[in-house]
C-alpha positions as CSV (number, residue, x, y, z in Angstrom):
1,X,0.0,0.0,0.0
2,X,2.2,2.9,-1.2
3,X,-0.9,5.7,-1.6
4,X,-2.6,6.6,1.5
5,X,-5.9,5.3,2.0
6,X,-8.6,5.9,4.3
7,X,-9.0,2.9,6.6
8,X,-12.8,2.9,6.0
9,X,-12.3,2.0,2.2
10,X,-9.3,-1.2,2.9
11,X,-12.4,-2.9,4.5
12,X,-13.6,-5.6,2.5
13,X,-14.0,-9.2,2.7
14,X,-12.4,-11.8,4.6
15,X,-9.6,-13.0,2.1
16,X,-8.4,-9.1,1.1
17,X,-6.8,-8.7,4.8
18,X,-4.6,-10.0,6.8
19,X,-6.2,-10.9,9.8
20,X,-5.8,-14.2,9.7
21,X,-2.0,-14.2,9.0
22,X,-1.3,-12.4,11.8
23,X,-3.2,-14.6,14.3
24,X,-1.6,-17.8,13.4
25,X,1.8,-16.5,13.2
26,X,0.6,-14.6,16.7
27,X,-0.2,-18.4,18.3
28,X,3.4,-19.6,16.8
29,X,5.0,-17.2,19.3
30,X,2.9,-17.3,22.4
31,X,4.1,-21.0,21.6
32,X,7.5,-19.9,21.4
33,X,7.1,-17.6,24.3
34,X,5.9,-20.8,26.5
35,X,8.4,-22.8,25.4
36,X,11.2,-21.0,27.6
37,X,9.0,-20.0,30.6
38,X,7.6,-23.7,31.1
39,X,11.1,-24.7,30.9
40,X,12.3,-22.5,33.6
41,X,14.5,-20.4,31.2
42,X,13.5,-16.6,32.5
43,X,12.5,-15.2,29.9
44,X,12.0,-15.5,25.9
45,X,14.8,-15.2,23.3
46,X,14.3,-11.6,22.2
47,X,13.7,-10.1,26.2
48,X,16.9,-8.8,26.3
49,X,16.3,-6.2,23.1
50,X,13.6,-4.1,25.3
51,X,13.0,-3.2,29.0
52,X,9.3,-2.9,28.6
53,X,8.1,-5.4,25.8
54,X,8.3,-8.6,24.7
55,X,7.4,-10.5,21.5
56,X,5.4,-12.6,22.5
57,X,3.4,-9.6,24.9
58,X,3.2,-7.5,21.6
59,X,1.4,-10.3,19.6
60,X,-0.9,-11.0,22.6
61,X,-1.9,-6.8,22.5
62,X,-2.4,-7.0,18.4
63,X,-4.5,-10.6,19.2
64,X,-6.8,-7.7,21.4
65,X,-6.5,-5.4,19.1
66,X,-8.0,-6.9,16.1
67,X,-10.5,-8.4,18.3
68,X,-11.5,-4.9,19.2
69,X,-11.6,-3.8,15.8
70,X,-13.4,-7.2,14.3
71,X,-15.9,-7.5,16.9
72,X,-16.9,-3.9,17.1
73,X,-17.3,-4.1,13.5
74,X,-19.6,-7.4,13.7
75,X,-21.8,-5.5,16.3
76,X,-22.5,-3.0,13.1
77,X,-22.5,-5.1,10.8
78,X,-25.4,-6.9,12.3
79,X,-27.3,-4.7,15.6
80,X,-28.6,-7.7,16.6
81,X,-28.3,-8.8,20.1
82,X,-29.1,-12.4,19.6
83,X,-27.1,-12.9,16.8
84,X,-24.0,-11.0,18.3
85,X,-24.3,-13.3,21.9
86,X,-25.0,-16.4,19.3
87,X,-21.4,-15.9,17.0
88,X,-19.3,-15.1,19.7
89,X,-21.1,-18.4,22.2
90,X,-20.4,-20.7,18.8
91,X,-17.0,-19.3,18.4
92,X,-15.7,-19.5,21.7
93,X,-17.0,-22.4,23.4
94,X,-17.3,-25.3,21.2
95,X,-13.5,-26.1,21.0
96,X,-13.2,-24.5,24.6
97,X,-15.4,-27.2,26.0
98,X,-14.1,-29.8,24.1
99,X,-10.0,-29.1,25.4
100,X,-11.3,-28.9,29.2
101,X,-12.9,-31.9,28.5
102,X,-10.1,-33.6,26.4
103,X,-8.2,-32.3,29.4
104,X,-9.5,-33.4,32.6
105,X,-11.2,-37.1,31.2
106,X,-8.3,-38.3,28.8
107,X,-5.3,-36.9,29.3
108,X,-5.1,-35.7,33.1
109,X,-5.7,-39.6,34.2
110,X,-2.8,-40.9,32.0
111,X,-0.2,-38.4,33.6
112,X,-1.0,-38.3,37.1
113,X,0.3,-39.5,39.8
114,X,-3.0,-40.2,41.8
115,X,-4.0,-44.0,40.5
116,X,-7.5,-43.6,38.9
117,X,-9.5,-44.2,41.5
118,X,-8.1,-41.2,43.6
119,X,-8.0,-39.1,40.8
120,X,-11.8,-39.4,40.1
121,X,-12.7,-39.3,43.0
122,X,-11.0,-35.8,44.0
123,X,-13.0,-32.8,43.9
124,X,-10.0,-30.7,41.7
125,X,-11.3,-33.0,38.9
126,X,-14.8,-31.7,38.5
127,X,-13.5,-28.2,39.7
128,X,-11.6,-28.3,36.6
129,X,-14.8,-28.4,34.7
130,X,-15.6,-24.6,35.4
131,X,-12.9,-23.5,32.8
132,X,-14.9,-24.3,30.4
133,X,-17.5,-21.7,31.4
134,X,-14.8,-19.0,31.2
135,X,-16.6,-17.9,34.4
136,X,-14.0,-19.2,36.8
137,X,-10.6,-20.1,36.2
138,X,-9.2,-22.9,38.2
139,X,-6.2,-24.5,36.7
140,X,-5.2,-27.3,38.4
141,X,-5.8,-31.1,38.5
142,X,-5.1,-33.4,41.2
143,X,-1.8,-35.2,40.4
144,X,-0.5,-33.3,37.4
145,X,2.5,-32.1,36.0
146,X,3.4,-31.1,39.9
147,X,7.0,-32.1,39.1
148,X,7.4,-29.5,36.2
149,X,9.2,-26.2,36.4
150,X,6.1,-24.7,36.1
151,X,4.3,-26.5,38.7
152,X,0.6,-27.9,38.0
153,X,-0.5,-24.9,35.6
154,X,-2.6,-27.0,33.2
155,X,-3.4,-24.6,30.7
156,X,-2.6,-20.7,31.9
157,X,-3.5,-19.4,27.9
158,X,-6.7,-19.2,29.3
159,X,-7.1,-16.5,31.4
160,X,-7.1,-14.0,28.2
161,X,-10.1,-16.1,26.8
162,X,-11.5,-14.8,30.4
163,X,-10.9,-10.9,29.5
164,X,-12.0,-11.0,25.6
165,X,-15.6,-12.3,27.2
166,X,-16.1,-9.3,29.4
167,X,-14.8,-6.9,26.5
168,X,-17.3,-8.7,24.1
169,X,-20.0,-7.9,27.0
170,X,-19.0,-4.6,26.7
171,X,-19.4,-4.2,23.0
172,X,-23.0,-5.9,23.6
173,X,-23.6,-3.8,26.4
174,X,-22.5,-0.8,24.5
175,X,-24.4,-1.5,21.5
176,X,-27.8,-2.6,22.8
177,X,-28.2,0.7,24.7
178,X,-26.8,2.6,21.4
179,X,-23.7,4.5,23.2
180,X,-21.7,2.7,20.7
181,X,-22.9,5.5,18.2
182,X,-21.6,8.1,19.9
183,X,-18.4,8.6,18.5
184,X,-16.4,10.2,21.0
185,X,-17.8,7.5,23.8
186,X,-15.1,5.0,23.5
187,X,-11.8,7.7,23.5
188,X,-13.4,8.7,26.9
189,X,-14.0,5.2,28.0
190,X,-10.2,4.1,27.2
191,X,-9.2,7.0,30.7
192,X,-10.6,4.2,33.1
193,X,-8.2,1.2,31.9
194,X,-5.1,4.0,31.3
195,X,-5.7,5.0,34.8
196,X,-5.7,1.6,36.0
197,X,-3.2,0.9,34.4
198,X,-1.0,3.7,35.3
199,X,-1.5,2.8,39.1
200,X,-0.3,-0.5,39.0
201,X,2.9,0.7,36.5
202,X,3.7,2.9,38.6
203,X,2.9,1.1,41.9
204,X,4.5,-2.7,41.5
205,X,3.2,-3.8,38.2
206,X,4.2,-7.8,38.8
207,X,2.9,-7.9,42.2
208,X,-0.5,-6.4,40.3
209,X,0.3,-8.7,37.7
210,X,-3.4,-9.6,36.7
211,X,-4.9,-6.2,37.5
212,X,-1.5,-5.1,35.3
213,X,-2.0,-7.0,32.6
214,X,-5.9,-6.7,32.3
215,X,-5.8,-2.9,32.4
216,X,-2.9,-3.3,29.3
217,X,-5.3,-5.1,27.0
218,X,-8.4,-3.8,27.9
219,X,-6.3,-0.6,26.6
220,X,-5.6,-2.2,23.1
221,X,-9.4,-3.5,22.6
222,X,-11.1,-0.2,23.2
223,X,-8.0,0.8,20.7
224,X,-8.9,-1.5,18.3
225,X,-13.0,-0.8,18.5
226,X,-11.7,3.0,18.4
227,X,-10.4,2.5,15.2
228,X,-13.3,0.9,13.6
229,X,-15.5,3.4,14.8
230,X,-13.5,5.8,13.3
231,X,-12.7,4.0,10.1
232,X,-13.9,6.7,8.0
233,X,-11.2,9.4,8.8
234,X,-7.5,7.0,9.6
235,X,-5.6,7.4,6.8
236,X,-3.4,4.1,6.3
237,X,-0.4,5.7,4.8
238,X,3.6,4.9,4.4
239,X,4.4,7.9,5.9
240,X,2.3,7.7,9.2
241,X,3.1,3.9,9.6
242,X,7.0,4.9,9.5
243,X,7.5,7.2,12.5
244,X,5.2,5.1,14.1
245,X,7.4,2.5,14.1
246,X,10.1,4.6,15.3
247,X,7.7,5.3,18.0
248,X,7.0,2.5,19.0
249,X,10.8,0.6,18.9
250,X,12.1,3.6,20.7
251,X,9.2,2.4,23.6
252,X,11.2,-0.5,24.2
253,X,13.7,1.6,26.1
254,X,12.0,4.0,27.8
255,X,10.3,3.2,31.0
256,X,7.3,4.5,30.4
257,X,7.4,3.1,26.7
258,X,3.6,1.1,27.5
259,X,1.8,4.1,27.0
260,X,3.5,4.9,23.5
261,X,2.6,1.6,22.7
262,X,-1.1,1.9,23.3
263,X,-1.1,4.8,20.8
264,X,1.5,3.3,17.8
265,X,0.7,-0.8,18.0
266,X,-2.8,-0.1,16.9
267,X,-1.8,1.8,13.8
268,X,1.3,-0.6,13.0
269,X,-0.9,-3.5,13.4
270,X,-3.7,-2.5,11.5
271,X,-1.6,-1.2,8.8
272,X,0.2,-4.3,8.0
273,X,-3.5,-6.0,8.4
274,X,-4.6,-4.2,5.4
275,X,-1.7,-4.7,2.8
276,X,-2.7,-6.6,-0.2
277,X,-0.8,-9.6,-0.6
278,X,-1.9,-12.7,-2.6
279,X,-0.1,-15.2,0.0
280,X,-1.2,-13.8,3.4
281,X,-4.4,-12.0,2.0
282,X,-5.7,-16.1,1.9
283,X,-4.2,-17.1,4.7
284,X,-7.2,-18.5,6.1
285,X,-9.2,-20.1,3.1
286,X,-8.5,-24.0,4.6
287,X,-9.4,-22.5,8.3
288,X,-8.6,-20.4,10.6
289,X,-6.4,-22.5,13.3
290,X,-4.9,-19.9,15.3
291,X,-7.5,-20.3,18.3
292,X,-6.9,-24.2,18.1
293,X,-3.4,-23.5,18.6
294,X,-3.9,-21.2,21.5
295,X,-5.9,-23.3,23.3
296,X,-4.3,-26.5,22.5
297,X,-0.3,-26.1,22.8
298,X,-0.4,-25.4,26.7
299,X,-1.1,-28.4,27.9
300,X,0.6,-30.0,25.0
301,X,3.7,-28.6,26.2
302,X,3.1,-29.4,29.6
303,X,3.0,-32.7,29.0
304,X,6.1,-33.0,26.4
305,X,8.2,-31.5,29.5
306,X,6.8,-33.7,32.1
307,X,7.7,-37.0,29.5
308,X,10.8,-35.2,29.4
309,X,11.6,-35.2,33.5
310,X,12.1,-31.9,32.6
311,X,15.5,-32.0,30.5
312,X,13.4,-30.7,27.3
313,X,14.9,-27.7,26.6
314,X,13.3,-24.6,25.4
315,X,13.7,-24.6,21.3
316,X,13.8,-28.6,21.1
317,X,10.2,-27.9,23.0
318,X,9.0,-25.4,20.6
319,X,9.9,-27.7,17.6
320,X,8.5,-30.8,19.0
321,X,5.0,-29.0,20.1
322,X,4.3,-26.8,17.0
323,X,3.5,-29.4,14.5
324,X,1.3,-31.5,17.1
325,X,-0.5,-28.3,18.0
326,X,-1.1,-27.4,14.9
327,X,-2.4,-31.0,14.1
328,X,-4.7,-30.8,16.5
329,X,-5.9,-27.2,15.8
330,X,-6.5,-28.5,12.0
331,X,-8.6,-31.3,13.5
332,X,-10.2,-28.8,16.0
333,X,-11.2,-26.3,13.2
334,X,-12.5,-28.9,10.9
335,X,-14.5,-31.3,13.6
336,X,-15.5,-28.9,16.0
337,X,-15.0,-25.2,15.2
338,X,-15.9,-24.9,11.2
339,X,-19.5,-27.3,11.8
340,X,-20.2,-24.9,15.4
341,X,-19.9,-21.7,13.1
342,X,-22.2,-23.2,10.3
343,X,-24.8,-23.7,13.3
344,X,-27.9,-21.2,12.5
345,X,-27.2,-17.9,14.2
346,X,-30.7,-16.9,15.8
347,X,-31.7,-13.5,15.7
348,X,-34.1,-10.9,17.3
349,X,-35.9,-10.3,13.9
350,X,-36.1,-14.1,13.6
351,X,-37.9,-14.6,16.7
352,X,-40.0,-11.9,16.4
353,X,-40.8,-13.6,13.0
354,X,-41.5,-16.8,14.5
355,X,-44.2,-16.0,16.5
356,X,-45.6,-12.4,14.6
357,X,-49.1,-13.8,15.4
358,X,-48.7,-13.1,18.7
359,X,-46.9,-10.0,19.1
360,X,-48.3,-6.4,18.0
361,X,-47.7,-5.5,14.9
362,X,-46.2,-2.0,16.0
363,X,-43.6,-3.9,18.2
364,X,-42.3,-6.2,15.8
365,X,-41.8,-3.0,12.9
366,X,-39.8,-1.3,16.0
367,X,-37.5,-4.6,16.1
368,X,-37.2,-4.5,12.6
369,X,-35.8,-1.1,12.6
């Protein structure tokens, strides 16, 4: 893209971006990322290049802020509360359900210590169970990977699946009462998480580390949703996207580098979202795997490291896992996740239409506006 172009005009369908590009190779590096924290090594290859950023944190902020952008634009691409609650349940939850599942019945008895008996018959078992409501959290199993260097975490990538749920709430929220049209709503709704977030930076920022890192990418979703509502006046152009750039690498060495970053990742990322390239522009016409892989490679790699006794080290880990992730992402997208999206979205309208008989005529034309 070597004009400028307003960002409103780039939109198009799903095989002219990049979206899907960008999320996969995003789950390659949380991957990556994992592979040297579940090991024990302290921290990821390219740490050392920045004192407030990592790669594998700057993927996980552009993962929120295409979700911002995407789901914002879903709420108007359809104002249909149903519908909305209906894409994002058969998106999420399906393969979600299934992992916990896959988790706690098949491959949590093999590897524990706890014979079978004890293990099923211990309460952390069926506690296990709530991940798969998003609702609560609780990621241990009796018996399990207790000996690793990371000790009994069964799958910690879920806890962001936790914070996109409340944020899609919030679009829902937003949209159903109709703030979502007022334009300037969101730039004033972004103070709360900044100021959050400036607390705990300020205050200690790993001791806060969920209220931290929850502030951070609340941050980049409102960013993203930002930008979508304002679609019709960013200009995507060369000569914005450079200094932003230089922006945003300079960040990395200043201490309070986040807060550049809040402002310069969403324009890089969006940027490079809407380039036109053949190769990446259909990056996602056999499926989209990247949410397979996100939710998959976790525990995957938990369990690689504990067959290991722990002498796996970090890059033999990340090439062992990726391929069986992505397996089992390809098998996840095509059994579970491609037939649950297919599933008939209900809607308001639909409803209303279902039983039109029964309902005043005036109320049903007020729906349908």
């Amino acid at each position: 893209m070597s004009k400028a172009t307003i960002l409103d005009k780039s939109l198009s369908q799903r095989n002219t971006n990049n979206f899907d590009f960008f999320r996969f190779v995003g789950s390659i590096i949380v991957v990556l990322c994992h592979s040297f924290g579940l090991t024990g090594t302290p921290c990821e290859p390219f740490a050392g290049v920045s004192i407030t950023e990592t790669v594998g944190w700057t993927f996980l902020a552009s993962f929120f802020i295409a979700s911002g952008f995407l789901i914002t634009g879903s709420w108007f691409s359809d104002e249909d509360i149903l519908s909305f609650v209906s894409k994002r349940i058969l998106r999420i939850y399906p393969a979600l359900i299934c992992v916990v599942i896959l988790t706690a019945f098949v491959l949590a008895p093999l590897i524990s210590h706890l014979s079978l008996k004890e293990y099923f018959l211990d309460g952390r078992t069926y506690q296990y169970l709530k991940n798969a409501s998003l609702l609560s959290l609780p990621d241990r199993l009796p018996g399990v990977f207790t000996d690793n260097k990371f000790p009994g975490a069964v799958n910690g990538s879920l806890w962001t699946l936790r914070i996109e749920l409340k944020l899609y709430a919030m679009v829902a929220v937003l949209g159903v009462t109709r703030l979502l049209k007022i334009r300037y709503l969101l730039p004033a709704l972004v103070v709360l998480p900044i100021s959050f977030f400036l607390r705990n930076y300020i205050g200690n920022g790993e001791a806060l580390f969920a209220d931290y890192h929850t502030s951070a990418l609340t941050i980049y979703f409102i960013m993203g949703a930002i930008y979508y509502v304002f679609r019709d006046k960013i200009i995507l152009s060369i000569h914005l996207f450079v200094p932003a750039s230089i922006l945003y690498l300079l960040s990395f060495y200043i201490k309070y580098g986040p807060f550049i970053a809040f402002f310069t990742l969403p324009y890089l990322f969006l940027y490079l979202a809407f380039l036109k390239n053949s190769f990446t522009n259909n990056w996602g016409k056999y499926g989209d795997y990247s949410y397979g892989i996100y939710i998959y490679a976790f525990p995957l790699q938990q369990t690689i490291i504990w067959a290991s006794w722990n002498k796996i080290q970090p890059w033999q880990l990340f090439a062992l896992s990726t391929p069986i992730t992505i397996i089992l992402a390809v098998m996840s997208w095509h059994l579970i996740e491609k037939g649950a999206m297919r599933l008939k979205k209900p809607s308001l309208r639909g409803v209303f239409s279902q039983f039109s008989g029964f309902v005043p005529r005036n109320l049903t034309d007020r729906v349908d506006r």
